[in-house]
matplotlib code that plots the C-alpha trace (Angstrom):
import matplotlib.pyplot as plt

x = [0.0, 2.9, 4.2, 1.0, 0.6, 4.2, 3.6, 0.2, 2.0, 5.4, 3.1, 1.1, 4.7, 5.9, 3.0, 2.7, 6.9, 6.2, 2.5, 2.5, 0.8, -1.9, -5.4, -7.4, -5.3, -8.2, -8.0, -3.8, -2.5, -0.7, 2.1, 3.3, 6.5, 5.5, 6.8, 8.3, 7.3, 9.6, 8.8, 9.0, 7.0, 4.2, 4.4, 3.7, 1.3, -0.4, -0.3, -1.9, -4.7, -5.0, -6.5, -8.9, -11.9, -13.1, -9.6, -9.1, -12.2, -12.2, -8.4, -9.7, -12.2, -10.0, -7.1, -9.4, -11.0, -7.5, -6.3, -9.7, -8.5, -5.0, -6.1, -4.2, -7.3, -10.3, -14.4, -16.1, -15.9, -19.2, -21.7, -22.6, -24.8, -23.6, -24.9, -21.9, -24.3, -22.2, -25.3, -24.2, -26.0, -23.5, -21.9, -19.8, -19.7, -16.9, -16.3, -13.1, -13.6, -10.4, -12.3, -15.8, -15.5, -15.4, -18.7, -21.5, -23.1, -22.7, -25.8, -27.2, -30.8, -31.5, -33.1, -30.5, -27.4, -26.3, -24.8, -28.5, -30.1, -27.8, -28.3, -32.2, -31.3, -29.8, -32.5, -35.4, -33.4, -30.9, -30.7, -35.3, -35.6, -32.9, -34.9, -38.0, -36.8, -35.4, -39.1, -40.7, -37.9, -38.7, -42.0, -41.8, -39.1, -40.7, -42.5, -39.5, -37.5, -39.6, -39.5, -35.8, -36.0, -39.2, -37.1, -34.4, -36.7, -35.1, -36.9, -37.9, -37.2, -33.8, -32.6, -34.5, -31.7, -29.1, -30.3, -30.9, -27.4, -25.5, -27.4, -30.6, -32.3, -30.9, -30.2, -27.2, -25.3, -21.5, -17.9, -15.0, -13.8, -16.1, -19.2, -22.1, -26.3, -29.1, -26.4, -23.2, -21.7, -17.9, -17.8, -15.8, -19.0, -21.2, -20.0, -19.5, -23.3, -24.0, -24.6, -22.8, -23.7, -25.6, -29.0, -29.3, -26.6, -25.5, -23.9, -26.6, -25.7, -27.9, -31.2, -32.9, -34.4, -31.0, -29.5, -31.7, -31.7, -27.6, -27.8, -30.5, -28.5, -25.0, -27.0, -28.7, -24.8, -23.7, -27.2, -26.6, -22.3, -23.6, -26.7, -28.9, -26.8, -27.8, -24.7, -22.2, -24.3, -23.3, -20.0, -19.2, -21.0, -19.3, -15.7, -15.4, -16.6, -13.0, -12.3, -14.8, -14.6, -10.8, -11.7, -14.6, -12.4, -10.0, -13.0, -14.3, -18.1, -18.5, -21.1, -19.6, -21.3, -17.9, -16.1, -12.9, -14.4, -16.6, -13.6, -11.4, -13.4, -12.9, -14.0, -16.5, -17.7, -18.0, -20.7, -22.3, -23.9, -25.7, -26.8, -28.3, -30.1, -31.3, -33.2, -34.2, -35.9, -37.5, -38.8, -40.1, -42.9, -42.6, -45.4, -43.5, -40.6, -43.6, -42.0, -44.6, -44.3, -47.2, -48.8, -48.0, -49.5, -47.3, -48.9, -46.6, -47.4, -45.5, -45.3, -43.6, -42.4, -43.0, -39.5, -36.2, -35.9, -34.6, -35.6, -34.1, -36.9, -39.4, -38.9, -39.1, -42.6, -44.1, -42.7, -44.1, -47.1, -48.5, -44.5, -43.2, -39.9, -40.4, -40.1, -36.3, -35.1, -38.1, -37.6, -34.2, -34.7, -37.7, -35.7, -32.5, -31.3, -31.1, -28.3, -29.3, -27.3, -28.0, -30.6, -33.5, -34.7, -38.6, -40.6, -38.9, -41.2, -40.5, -41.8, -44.1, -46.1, -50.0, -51.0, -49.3, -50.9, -53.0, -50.1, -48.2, -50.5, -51.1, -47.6, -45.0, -47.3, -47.1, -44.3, -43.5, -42.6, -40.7, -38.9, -37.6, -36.6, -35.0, -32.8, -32.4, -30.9, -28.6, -27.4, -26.4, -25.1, -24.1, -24.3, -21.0, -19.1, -15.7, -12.6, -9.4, -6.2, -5.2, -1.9, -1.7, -0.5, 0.9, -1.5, -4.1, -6.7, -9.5, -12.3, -10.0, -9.9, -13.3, -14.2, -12.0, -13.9, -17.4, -19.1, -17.7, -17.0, -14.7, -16.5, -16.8, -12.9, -11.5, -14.2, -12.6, -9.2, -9.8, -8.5, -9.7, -11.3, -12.0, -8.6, -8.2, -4.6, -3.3, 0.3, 1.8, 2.6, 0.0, -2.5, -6.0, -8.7, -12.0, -15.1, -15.6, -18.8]
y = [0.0, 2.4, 1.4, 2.3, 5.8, 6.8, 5.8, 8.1, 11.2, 10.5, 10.6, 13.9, 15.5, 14.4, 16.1, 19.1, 19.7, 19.6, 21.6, 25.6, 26.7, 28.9, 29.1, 28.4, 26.6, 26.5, 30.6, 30.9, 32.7, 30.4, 33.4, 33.0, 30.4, 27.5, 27.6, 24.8, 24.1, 23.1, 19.0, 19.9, 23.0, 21.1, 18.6, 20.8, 22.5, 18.6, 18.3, 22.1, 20.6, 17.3, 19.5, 21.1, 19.5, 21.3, 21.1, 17.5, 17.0, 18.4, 16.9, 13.3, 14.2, 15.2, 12.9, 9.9, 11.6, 11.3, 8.4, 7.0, 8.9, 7.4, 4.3, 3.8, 2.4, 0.8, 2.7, -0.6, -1.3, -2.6, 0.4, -0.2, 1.4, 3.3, 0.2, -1.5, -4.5, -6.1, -6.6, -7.1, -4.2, -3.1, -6.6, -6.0, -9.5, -8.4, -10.2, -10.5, -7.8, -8.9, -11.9, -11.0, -8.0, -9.2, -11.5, -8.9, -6.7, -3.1, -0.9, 2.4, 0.2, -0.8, -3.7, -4.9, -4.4, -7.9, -6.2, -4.5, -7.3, -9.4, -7.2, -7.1, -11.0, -9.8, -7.3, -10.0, -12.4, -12.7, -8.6, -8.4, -7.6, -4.4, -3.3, -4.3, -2.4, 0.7, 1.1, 1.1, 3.3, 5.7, 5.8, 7.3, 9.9, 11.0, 13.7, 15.3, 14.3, 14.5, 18.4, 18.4, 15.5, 17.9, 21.5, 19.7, 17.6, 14.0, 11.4, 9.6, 6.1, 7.3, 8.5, 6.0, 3.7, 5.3, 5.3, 1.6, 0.6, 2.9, 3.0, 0.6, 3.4, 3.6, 6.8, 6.6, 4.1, 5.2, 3.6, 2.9, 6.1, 8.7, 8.6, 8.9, 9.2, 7.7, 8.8, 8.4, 11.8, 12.6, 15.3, 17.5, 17.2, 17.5, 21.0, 22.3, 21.4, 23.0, 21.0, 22.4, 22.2, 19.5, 18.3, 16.6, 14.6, 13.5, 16.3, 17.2, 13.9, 12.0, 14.3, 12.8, 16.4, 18.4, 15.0, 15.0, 18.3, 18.0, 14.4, 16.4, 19.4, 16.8, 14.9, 18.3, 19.4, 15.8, 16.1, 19.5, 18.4, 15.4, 16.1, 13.7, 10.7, 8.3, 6.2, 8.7, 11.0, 7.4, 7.0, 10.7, 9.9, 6.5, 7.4, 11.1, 14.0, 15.3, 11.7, 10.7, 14.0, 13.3, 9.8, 11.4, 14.0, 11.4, 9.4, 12.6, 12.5, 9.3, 7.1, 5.6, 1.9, 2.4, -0.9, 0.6, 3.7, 1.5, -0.9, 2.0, 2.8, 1.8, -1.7, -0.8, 1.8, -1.1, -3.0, 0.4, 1.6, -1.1, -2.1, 1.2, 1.7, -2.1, -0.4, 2.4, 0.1, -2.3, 1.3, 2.6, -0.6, -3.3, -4.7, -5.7, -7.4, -9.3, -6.8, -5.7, -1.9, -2.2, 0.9, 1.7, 3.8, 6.5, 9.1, 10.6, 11.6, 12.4, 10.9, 11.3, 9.0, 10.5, 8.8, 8.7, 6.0, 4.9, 4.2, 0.6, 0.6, 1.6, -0.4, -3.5, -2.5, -1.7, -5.2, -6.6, -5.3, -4.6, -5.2, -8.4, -7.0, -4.9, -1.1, -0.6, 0.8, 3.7, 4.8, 5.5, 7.3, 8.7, 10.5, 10.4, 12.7, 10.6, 8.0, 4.3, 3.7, 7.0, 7.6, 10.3, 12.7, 11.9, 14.2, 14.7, 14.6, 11.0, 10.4, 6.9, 5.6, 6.6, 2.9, 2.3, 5.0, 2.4, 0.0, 2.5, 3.7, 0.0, -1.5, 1.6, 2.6, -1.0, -0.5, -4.0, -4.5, -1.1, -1.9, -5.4, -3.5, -0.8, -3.3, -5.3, -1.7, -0.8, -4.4, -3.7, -0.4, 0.2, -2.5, -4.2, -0.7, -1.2, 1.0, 0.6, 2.1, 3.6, 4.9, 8.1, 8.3, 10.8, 12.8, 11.4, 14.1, 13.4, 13.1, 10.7, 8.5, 8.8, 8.0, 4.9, 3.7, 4.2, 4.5, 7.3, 10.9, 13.1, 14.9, 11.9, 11.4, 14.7, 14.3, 10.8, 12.2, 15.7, 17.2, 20.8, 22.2, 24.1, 22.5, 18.9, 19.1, 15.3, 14.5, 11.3, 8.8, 9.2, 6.8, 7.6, 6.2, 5.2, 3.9, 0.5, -1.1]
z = [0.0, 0.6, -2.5, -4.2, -2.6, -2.9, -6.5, -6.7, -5.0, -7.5, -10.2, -9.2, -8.1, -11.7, -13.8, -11.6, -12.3, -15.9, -16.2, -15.7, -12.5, -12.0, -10.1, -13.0, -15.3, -18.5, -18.4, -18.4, -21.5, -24.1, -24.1, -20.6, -20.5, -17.8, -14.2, -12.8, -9.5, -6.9, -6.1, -2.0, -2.2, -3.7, -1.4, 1.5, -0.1, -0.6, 3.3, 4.2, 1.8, 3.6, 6.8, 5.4, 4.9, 1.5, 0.0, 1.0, -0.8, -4.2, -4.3, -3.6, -6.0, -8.6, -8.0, -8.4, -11.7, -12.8, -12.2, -13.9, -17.2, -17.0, -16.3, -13.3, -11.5, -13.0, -12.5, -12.4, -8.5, -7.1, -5.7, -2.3, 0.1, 3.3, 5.2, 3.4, 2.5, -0.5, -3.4, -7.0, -7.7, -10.6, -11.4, -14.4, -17.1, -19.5, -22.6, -24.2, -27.4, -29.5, -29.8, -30.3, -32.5, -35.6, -34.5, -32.6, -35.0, -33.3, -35.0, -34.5, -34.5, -31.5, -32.2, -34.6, -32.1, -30.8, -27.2, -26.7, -27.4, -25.1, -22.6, -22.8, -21.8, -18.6, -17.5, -17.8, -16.4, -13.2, -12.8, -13.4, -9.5, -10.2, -12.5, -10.7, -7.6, -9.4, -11.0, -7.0, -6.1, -8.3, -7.8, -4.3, -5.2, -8.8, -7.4, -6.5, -9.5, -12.2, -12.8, -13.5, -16.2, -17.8, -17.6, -19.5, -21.4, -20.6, -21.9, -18.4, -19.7, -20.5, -17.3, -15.2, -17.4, -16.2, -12.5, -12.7, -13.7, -11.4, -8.5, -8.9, -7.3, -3.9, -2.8, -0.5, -2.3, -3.2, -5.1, -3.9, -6.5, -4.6, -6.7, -5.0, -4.7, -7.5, -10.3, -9.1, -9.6, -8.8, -5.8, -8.5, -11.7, -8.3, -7.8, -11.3, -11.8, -8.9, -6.0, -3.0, 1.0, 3.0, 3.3, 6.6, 7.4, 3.6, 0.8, -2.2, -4.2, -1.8, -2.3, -5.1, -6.1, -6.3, -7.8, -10.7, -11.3, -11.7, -13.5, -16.1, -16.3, -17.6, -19.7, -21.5, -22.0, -23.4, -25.6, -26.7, -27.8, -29.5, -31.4, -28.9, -30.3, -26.8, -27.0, -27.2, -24.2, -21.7, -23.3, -22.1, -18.6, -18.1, -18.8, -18.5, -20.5, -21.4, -22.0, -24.4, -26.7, -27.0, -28.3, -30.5, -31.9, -33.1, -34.9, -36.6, -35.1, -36.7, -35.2, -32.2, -33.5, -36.3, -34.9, -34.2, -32.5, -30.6, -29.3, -28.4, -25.3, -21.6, -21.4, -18.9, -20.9, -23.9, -21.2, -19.9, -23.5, -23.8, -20.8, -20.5, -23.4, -23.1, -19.9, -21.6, -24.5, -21.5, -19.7, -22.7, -24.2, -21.0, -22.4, -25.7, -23.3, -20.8, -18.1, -15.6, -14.2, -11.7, -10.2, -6.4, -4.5, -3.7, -1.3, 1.2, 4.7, 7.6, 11.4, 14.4, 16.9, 20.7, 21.8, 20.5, 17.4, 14.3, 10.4, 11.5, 14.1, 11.9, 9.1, 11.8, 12.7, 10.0, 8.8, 4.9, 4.8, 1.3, 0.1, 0.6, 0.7, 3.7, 3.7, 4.8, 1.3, 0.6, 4.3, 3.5, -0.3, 1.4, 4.1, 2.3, 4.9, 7.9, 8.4, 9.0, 12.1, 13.9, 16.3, 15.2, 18.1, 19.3, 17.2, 14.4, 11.3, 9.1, 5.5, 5.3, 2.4, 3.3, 2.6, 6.1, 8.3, 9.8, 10.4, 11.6, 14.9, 15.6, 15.5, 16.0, 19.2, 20.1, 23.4, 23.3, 19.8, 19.8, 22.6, 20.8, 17.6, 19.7, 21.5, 18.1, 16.8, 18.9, 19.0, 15.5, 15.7, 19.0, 22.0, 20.0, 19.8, 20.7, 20.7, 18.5, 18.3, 14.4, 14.2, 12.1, 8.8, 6.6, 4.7, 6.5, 8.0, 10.7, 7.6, 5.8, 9.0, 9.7, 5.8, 6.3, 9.6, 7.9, 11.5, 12.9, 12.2, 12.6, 15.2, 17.6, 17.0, 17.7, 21.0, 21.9, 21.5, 22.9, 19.2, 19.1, 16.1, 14.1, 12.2, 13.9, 13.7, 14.1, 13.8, 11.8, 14.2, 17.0, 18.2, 18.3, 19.4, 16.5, 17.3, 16.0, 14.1]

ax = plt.figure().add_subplot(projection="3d")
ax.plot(x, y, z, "-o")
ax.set_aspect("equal")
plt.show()
């Protein structure tokens, strides 16, 4: 692992020594002779970044975007949840394309493309319930979504496709790369679309309204660059904008289907076209696939539990009724600004389905049963909380650790350790003390 990072930072040290420097680096004049920068000074100026907590970010952000483009690490990691539950939710099957190319018919038609159709295959087979589940989902949360798709005009089917394969239409779930929320955006395209501050305790890539409204926005700028052509619009979104219009450039705007084109991208990027615009085909005439989209009732209201609880607690008693699945997952997009493992304060106002109003007043007023899933809650997330000792690294910051960790933040470590803020200065080399899950 030292290895690995010492590589990372020789690499950044490396291209920094040979680029010119400047604040914004796209509005530098083309007359002014490039600076080198001094390998030591840039290194410090790497460690005042490391402790603070915006800086830290937008570099991580950054760093990983380009390492993606170098191809020094790969994008298709599995997407997990913050509950850290490991579902196949973006399972990549990769196919060896030196040996397949001159066999699968790429087309512009749809119908006629042999990886479309092959992935029509895996939506209505082993990955139906994603799409099944993505559909419910998005029931509850189109109310908030839906005007972003209409001020930009997205065809619903379209972007629903997207959400299905990158997120399956859970709201908190993130990569190991820093993508995060219903359509995985980068922290970095998260900002430059606009979507800065909090909203409870998650950033804006979590809120399915402010997400949509910044996955709409990309796609209308993608649309608008290449004439509406679908494939090339997830090419850009899968492998990087910048990315994809160097590869497009080269090609000439030829149609991205052109067999040499086509097997010049990212091989995730090769499995991502399709796979999307298999959904989008599925979403548009289910009926023509013998895919059911059935209606759910999707009225909203709100409640309020008169003692201190949890979403755990009240997705135990209001149990499976009317969803055999249980209710764990809409609770959670539903109010996508409360964290799983936390505990909410009594009276705070929580978003249910209406169909369980009843269900609600006779089984989350029940004492008994609430008492059981309280004690089966904090069994998971608190009555096995240990401490452990982490030894301080270099360059690592108190959101780093806490990142790492998962169940913690960097709040309750500075507390533990009696590290004063607002900074959170932490030296290389010290123990401190983390809260374990």
């Amino acid at each position: 692992m030292k290895k690995l990072l010492l590589t990372f930072v020789s690499l950044i040290v490396l291209n920094a020594c040979q680029s010119p420097t400047s604040k914004k680096l796209d509005s530098a004049p083309l007359a002014v002779e490039p600076k080198i920068v001094d390998a030591n000074e840039l290194l410090i100026s790497l460690n005042k970044c490391h402790l603070d907590d915006d800086c830290k970010s937008t570099l991580d952000s950054q760093f990983n975007n380009w390492l993606i483009e170098k191809n020094y690490i790969p994008t298709n990691e599995q997407v997990k949840t913050d509950e850290d539950v490991d579902e196949n939710v973006t399972k990549i099957v990769k196919a060896s394309a030196k040996e397949n190319m001159s066999q699968v018919k790429l087309s512009a038609n749809y119908m006629n493309n042999q990886l479309i159709k092959g992935a029509i295959n895996e939506w209505l087979t082993w990955k139906r319930p994603q799409l099944i589940n993505t559909w419910q989902y998005y029931q509850f949360l189109k109310a908030d979504m839906l005007p972003a798709f209409e001020k930009y005009k997205i065809d619903e089917a379209f972007i629903l496709a997207i959400m299905a394969q990158e997120s399956g239409g859970k709201v908190h779930s993130s990569s190991r790369v820093g993508a995060g929320g219903l359509f995985q955006l980068m922290p970095a395209t998260a900002k430059r679309l606009g979507l800065s501050g909090k909203s409870g305790a998650y950033d804006l890539r979590y809120n399915p309204a402010d997400s949509a409204m910044a996955a709409s926005k990309y796609i209308d700028e993608q649309w608008q660059l290449y004439d509406g052509d679908e494939a090339k619009i997830l090419a850009a979104y899968n492998s990087g904008e910048n990315r994809f219009a160097r590869l497009n450039r080269k090609y000439k705007n030829k149609s991205l289907w052109e067999t040499n084109f086509y097997y010049e991208l990212p091989g995730e990027t090769r499995h991502y076209i399709p796979v999307v615009l298999a959904a989008k085909l599925i979403f548009q005439d289910p009926v023509k696939f013998n895919f059911n989209l059935d209606k759910v009732d999707v009225e909203v209201i709100q409640v309020k539990f008169p003692n201190k609880s949890s979403l755990s607690e009240l997705a135990i008693c209001l149990g499976q009724d009317q969803r055999v699945d249980g209710w764990f997952r809409i609770l959670r997009n539903l109010n996508s600004g409360i964290k799983a493992d936390k505990s909410i304060d009594a009276n705070t106002e929580l978003r249910i389905p209406k169909i369980l109003a009843e269900t609600f007043e006779k089984n989350c007023k029940n004492q008994s049963l609430m008492s059981l899933a309280k004690s089966f809650h904090e069994a998971d997330f608190n009555g096995n909380t240990g401490l452990i000792s982490y030894k301080v690294r270099s360059g690592d910051s108190l959101s780093t650790i806490a990142r790492k960790f998962r169940c913690t933040s960097k709040r309750e470590i500075a507390s533990l350790n009696r590290i004063k803020g607002p900074r959170y200065l932490i030296r290389a080399g010290k123990h401190l003390k983390i809260p374990q899950c």
